[in-house]
Chimera marker file (.cmm) of the C-alpha trace (Angstrom):
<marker_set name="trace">
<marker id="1" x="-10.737" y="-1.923" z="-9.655" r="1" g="1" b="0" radius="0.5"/>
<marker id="2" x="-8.300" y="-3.093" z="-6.543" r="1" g="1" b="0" radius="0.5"/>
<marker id="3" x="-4.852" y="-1.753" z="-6.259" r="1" g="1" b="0" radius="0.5"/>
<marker id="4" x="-1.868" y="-3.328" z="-4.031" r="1" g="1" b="0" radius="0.5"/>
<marker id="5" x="0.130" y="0.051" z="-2.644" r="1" g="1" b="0" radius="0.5"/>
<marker id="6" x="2.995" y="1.003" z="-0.955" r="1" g="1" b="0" radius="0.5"/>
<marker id="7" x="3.054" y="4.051" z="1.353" r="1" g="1" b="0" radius="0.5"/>
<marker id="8" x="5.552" y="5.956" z="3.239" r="1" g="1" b="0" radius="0.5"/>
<marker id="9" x="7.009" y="3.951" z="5.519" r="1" g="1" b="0" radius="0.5"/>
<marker id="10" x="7.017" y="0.770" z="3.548" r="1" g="1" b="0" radius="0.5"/>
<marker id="11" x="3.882" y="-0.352" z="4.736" r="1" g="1" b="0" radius="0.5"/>
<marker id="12" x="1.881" y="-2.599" z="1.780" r="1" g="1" b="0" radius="0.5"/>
<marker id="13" x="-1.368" y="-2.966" z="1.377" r="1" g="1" b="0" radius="0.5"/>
<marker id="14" x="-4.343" y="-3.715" z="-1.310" r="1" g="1" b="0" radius="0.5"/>
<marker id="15" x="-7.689" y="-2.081" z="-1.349" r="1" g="1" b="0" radius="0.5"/>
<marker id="16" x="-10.577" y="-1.932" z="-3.237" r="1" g="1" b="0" radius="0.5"/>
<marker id="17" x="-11.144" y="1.502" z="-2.338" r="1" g="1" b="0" radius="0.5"/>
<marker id="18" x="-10.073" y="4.484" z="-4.956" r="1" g="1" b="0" radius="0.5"/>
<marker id="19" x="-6.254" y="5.106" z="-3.656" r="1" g="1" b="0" radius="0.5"/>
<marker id="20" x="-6.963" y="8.824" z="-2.372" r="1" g="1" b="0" radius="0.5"/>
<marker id="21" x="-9.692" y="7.079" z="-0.206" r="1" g="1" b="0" radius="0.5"/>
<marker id="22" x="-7.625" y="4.979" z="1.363" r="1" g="1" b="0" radius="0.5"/>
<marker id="23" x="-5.093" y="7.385" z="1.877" r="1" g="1" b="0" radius="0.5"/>
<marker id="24" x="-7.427" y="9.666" z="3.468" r="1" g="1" b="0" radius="0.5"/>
<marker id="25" x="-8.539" y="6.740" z="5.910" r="1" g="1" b="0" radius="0.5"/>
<marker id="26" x="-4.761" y="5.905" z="6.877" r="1" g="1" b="0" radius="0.5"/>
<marker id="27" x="-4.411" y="8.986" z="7.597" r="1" g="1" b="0" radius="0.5"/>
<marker id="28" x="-7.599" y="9.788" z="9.639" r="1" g="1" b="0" radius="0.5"/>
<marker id="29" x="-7.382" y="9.634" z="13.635" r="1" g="1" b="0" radius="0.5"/>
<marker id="30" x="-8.560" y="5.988" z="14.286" r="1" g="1" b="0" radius="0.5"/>
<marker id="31" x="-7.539" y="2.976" z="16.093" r="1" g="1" b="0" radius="0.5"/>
<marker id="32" x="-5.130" y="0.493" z="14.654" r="1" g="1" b="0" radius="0.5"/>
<marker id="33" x="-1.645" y="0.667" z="13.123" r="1" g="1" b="0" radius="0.5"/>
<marker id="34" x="-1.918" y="3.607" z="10.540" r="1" g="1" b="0" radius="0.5"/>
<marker id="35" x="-4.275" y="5.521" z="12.716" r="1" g="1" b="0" radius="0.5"/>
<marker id="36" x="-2.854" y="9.157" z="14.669" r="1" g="1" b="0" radius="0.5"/>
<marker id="37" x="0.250" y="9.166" z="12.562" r="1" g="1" b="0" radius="0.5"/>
<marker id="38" x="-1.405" y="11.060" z="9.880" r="1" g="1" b="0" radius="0.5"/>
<marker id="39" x="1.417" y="11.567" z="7.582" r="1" g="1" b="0" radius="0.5"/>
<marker id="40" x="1.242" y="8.944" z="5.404" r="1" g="1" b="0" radius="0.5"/>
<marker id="41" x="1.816" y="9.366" z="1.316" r="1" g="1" b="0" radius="0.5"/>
<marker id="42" x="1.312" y="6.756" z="-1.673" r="1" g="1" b="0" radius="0.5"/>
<marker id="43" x="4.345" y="6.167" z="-2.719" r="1" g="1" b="0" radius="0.5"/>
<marker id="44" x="3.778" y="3.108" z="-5.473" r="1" g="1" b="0" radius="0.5"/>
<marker id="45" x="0.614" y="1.488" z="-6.505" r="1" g="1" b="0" radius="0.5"/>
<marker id="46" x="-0.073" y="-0.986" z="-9.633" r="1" g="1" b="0" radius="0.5"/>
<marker id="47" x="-3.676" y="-1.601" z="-10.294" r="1" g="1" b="0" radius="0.5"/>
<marker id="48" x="-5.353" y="-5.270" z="-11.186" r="1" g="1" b="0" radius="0.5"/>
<marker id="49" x="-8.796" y="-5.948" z="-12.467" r="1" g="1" b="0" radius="0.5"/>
<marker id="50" x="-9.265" y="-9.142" z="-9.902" r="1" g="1" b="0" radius="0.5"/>
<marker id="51" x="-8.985" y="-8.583" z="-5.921" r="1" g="1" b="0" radius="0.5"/>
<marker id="52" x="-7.389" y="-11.734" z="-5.902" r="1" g="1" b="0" radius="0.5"/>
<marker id="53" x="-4.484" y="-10.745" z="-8.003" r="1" g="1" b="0" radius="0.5"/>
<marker id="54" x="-4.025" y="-7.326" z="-5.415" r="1" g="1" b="0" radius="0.5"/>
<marker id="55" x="-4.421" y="-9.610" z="-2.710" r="1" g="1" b="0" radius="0.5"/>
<marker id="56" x="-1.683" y="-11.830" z="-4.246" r="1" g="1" b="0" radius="0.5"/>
<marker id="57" x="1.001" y="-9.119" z="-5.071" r="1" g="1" b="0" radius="0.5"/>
<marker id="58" x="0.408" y="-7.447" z="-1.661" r="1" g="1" b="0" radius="0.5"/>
<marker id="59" x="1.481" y="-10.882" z="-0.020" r="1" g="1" b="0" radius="0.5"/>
<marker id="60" x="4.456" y="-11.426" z="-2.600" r="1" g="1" b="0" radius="0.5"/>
<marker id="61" x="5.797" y="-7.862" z="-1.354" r="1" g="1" b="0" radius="0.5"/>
<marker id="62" x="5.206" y="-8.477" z="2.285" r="1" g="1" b="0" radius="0.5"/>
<marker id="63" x="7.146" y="-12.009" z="1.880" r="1" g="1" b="0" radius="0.5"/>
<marker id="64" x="9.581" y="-9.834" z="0.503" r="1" g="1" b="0" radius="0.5"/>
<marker id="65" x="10.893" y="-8.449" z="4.006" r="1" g="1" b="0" radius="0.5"/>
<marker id="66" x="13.580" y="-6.248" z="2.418" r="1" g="1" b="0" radius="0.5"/>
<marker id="67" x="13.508" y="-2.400" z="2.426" r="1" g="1" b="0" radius="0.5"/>
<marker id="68" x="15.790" y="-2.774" z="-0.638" r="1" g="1" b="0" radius="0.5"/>
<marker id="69" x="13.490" y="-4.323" z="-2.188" r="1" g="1" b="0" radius="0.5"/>
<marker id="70" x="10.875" y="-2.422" z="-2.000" r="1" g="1" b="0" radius="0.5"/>
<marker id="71" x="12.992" y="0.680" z="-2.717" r="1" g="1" b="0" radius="0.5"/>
<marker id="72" x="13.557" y="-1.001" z="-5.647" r="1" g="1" b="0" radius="0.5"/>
<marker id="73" x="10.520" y="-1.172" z="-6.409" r="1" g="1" b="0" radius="0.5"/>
<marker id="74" x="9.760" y="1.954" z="-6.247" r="1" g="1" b="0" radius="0.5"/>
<marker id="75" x="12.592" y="3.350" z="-7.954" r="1" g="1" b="0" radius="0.5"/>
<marker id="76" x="10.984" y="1.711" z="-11.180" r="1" g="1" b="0" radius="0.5"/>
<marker id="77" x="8.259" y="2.782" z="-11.015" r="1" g="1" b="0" radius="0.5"/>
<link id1="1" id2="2" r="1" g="1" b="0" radius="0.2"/>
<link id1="2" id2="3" r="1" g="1" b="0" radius="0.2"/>
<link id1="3" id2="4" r="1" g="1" b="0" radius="0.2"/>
<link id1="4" id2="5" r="1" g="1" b="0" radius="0.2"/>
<link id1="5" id2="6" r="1" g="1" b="0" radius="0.2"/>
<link id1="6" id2="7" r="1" g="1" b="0" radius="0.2"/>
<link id1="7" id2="8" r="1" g="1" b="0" radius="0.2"/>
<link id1="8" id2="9" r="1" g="1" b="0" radius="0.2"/>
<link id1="9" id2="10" r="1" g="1" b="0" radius="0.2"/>
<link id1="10" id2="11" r="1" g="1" b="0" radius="0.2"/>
<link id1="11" id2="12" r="1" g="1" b="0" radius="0.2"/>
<link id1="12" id2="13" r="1" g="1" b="0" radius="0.2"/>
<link id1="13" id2="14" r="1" g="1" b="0" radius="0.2"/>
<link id1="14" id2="15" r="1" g="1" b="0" radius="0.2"/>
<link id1="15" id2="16" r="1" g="1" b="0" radius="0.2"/>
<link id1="16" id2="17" r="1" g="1" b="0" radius="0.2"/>
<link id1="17" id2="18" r="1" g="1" b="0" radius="0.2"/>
<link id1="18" id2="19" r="1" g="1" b="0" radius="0.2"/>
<link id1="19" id2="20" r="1" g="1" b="0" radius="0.2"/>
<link id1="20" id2="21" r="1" g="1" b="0" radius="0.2"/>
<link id1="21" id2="22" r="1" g="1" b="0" radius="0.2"/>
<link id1="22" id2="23" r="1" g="1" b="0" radius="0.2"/>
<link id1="23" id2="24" r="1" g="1" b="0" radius="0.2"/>
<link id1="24" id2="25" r="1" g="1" b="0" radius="0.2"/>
<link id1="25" id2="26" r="1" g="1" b="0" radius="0.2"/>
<link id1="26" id2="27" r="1" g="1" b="0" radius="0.2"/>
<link id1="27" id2="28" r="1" g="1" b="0" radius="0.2"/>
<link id1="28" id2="29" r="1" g="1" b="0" radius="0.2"/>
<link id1="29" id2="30" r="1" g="1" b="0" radius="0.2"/>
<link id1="30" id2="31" r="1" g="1" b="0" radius="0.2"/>
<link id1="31" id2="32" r="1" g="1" b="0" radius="0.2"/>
<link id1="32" id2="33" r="1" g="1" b="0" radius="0.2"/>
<link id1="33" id2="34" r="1" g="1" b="0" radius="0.2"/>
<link id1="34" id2="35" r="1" g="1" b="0" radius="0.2"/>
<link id1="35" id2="36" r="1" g="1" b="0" radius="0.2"/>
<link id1="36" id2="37" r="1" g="1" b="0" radius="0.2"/>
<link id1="37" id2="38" r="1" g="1" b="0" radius="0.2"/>
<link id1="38" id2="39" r="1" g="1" b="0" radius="0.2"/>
<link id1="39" id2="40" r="1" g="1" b="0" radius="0.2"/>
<link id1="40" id2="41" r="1" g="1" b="0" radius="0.2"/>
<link id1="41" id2="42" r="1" g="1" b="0" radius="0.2"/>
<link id1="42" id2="43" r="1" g="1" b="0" radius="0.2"/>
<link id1="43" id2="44" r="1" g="1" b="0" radius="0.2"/>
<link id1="44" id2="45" r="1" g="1" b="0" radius="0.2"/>
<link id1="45" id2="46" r="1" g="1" b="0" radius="0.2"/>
<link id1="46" id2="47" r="1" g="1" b="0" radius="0.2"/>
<link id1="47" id2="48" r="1" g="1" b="0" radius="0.2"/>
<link id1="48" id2="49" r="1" g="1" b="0" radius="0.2"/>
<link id1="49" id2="50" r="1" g="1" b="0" radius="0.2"/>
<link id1="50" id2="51" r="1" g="1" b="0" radius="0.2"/>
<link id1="51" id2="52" r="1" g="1" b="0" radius="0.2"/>
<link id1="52" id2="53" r="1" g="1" b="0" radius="0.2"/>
<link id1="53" id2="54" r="1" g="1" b="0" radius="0.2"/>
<link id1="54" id2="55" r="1" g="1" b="0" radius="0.2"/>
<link id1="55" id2="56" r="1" g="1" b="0" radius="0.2"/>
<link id1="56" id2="57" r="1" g="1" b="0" radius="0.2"/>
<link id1="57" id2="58" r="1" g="1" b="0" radius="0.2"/>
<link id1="58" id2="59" r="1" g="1" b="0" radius="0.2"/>
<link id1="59" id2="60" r="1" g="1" b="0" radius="0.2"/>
<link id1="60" id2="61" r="1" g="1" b="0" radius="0.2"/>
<link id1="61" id2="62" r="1" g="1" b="0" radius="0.2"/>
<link id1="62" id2="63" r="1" g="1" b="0" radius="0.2"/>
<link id1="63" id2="64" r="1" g="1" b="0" radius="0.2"/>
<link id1="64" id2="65" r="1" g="1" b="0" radius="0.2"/>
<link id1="65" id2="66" r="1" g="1" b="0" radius="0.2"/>
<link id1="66" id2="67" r="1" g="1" b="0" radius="0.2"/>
<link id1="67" id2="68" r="1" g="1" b="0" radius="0.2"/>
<link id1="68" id2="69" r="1" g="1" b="0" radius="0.2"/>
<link id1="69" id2="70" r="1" g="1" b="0" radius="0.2"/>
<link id1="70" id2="71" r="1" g="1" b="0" radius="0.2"/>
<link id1="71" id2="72" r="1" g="1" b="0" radius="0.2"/>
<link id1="72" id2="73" r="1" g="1" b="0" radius="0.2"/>
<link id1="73" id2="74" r="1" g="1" b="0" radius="0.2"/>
<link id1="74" id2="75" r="1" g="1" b="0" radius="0.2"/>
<link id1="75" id2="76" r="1" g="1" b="0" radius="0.2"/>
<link id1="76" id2="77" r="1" g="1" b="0" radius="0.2"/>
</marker_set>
């Protein structure tokens, strides 16, 4: 199963990884962009059975480049 996401601070993202997993990386103390903020939440997520279709959405919502948008988005869901 892969999943495109949203998380608290509008950053997207697709994983192949169960969602709580991820979460729990983003979240860990680690190099990179999501690393030592540690407060990060799911806040939408739609689930596809092909990585390429994840991979796909994640890219259409990054294109996207609207908060709006994406609060939008999640309002829906």
């Amino acid at each position: 199963m892969f999943y495109t996401y949203t998380k608290s601070k509008y950053y997207n993202g697709y994983t192949g990884d169960e969602l709580n997993e991820r979460l729990r990386k983003h979240n860990s103390n680690h190099k990179g962009f999501t690393g030592g903020i540690g407060d990060w939440e799911i806040m939408y997520s739609e689930q596809y059975q092909i990585k390429s279709e994840a991979i796909k959405r994640e890219n259409q919502i990054k294109k996207w480049k609207s908060r709006k948008l994406i609060e939008k988005l999640i309002a829906q869901a």
